[in-house]
Structure formats: C-alpha cells, structure tokens
N, C-alpha and C positions, 0 to 999 in steps of 0.2 A: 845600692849603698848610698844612702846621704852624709852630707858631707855642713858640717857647721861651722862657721871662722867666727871669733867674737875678738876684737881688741878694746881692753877696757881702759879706757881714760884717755885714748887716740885714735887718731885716724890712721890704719893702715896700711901699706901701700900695696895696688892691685901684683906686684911681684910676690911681694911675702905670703898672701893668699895663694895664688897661681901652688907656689913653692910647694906649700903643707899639704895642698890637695893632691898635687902628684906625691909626694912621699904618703899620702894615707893611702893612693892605690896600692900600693904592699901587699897590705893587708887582706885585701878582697882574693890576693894571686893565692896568699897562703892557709886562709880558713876562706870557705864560700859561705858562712854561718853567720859575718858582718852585716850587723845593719845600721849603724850608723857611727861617724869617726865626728866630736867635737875636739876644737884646739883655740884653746884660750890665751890670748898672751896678756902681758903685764911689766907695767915696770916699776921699779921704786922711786926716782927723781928721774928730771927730763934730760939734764945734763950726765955722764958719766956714772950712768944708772947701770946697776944688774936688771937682765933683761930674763921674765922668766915665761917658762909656757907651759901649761898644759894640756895634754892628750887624752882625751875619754873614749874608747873605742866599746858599743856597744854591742854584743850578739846575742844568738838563738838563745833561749833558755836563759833569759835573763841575768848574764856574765857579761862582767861589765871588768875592763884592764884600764888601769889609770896611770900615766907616771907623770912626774914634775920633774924640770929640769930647771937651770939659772945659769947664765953665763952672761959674756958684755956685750955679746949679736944675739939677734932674733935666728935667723939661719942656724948657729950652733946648738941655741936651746932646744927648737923645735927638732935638729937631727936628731939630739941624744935622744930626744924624750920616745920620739917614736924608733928608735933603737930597744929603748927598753920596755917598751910596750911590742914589739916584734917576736923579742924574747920571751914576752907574756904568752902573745898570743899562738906562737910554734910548741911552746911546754904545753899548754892546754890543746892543742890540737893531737899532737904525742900520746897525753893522757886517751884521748877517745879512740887513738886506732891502737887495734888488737894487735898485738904484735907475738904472742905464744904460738903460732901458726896451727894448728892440726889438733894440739892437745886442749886448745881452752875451754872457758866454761862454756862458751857459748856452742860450740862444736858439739861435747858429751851429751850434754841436754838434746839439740836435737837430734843426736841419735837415741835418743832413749823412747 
C-alpha cells in the first residue's frame, strides 16, 4: 500500500505525517484490496484557522472512499476523516463477504 502526504500552502511537520500514516495502516488490517491511502490537509487563514483534511483511500476494482473533515487541529480532522472513511471501507468489505451460509446463489449454481 502507498501512502501520499500533500500539505497545501505549508510546510508540515514530520509528526503530522508520521501520525496519518500509522492511522491509514487501519485500513490495509481491514480490506487486503488497498492500494493506495492520499491525505490532503489545508487550511483557511494562518492565524485561528479551521484546519481541514482530506482522505482518498484507493482499492481493487477501481473503488475509491473519500471523506473531509474541518476542525481547529490537524490531529482532530485527520482522526475523524479516517474514522469515516473506516466506516466506508468495513460497509464495503461487508457487502463482498457472503454471509447466506449454505443456501446462496453461489452455493446452488455450483451444485448444479
């Protein structure tokens, strides 16, 4: 899985990086199907700014999970975002496993 940091209009500091990349390994634990996590931060004014970020987490099959978050830390936006992109990415994993046990389509077919 690669992993992208972009801070736009700043220089970032090597913690805040550090930070995002251990929380995108999440991701890898809960789909194996991730191949790439981008997180973009930003902010509105330098002084007493909302601070916002976003999360692009790329996979197999061309599924792509996006969230934005804004708060007044960088730490806080980046938690939520990848919180609700967590949420993305466990629904969609959910959807691919079979869960009918015995009876599914895939089952009858091949017994047929």
């Amino acid at each position: 899985m690669s992993f992208i940091f972009t801070a736009r209009h700043f220089k970032a500091h090597d913690s805040l990086r550090e930070f995002a990349e251990e929380e995108s390994k999440k991701f890898s634990k809960i789909y194996d199907g991730i191949i790439k996590t981008e997180v973009i931060l930003s902010y509105d004014k330098p002084e007493n700014s909302i601070k916002h970020a976003e999360v692009i987490v790329h996979a197999k099959n061309n599924h792509t999970f996006t969230a934005k978050e804004s708060s007044e830390d960088f730490m806080k936006s980046i938690t939520s975002s990848m919180e609700k992109v967590e949420i993305q990415v466990r629904k969609f994993k959910d959807k691919l496993t079979d869960h009918s046990g015995d009876k599914s389509v895939k089952h009858i077919e091949a017994a047929e």
